[in-house]
C-alpha positions as CSV (number, residue, x, y, z in Angstrom):
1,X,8.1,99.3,99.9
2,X,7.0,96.4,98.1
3,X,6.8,92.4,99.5
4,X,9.8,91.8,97.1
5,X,12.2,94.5,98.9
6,X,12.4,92.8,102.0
7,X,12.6,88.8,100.7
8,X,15.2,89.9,98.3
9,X,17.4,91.6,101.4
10,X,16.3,88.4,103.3
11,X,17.8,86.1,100.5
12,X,20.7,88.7,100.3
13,X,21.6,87.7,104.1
14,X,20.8,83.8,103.4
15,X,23.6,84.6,100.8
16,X,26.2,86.0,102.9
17,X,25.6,83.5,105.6
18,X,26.0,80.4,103.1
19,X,28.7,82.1,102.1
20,X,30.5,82.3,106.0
21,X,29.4,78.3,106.9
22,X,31.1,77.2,103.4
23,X,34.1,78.9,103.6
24,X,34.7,77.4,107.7
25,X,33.8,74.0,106.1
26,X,36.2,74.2,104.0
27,X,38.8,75.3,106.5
28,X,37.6,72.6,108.7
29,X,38.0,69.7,106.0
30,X,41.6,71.2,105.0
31,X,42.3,71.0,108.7
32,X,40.8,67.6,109.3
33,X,43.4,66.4,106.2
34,X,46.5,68.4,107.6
35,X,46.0,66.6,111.3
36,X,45.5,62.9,110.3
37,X,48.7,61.2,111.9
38,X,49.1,59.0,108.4
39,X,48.5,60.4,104.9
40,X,45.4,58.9,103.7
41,X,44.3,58.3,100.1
42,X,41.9,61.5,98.7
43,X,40.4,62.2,95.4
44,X,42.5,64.2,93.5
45,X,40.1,67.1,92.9
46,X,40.4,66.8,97.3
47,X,44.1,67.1,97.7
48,X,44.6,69.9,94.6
49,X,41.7,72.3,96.7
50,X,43.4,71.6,100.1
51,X,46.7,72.5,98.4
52,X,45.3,75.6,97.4
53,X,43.5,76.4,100.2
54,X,47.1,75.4,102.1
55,X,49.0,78.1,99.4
56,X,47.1,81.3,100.5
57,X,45.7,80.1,104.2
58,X,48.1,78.8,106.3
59,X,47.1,76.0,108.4
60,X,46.2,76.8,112.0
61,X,48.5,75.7,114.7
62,X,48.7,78.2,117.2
63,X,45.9,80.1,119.0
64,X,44.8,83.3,117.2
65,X,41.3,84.4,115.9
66,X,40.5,82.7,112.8
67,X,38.5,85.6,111.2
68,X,40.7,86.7,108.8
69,X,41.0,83.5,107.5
70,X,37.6,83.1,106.6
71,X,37.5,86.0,105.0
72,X,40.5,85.2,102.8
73,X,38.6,81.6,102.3
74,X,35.6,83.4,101.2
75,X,37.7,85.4,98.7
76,X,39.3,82.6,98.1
77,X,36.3,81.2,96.7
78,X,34.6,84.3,95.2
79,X,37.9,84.6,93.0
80,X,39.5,80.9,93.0
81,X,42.6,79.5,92.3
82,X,42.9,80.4,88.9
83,X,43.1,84.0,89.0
84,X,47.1,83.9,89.9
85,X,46.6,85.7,93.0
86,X,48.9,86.0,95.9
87,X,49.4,85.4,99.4
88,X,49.2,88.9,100.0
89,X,46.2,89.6,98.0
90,X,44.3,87.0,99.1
91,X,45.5,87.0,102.3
């Protein structure tokens, strides 16, 4: 096995773990925005993702694992908005 094998599985997991923190900051920031006690002014590029994210990942109010919600974030983001998905495939 050759030097590049391994740094090229290395990156691989670098990958997948990028992958994992963005899609719980992005459930964080949606959650940030659905908690504030007054509606504050956001970009519009902001509040059109948040919807989104709102339209296949409901927001979290009760006490459950969130795991399957990052994983529908991070397909969520692997296959965006635009592909006309549903709930229940995304989900």
């Amino acid at each position: 096995m050759t030097h590049a094998t391994p740094s090229a599985l290395k990156s691989l997991s670098i990958l997948e773990n990028l992958d994992n923190i963005l899609a719980i900051e992005l459930l964080a920031a949606a959650q940030a925005y659905d908690l504030q006690p007054t509606v504050r002014e956001s970009a519009q590029r902001t509040t059109v993702l948040r919807r989104e994210i709102r339209a296949h990942i409901p927001i979290y109010t009760d006490d459950r694992p969130i795991a399957d919600d990052i994983d529908s974030m991070r397909r969520f983001m692997r296959l965006g908005p635009a592909t006309g998905l549903s709930k229940r495939q995304v989900s």
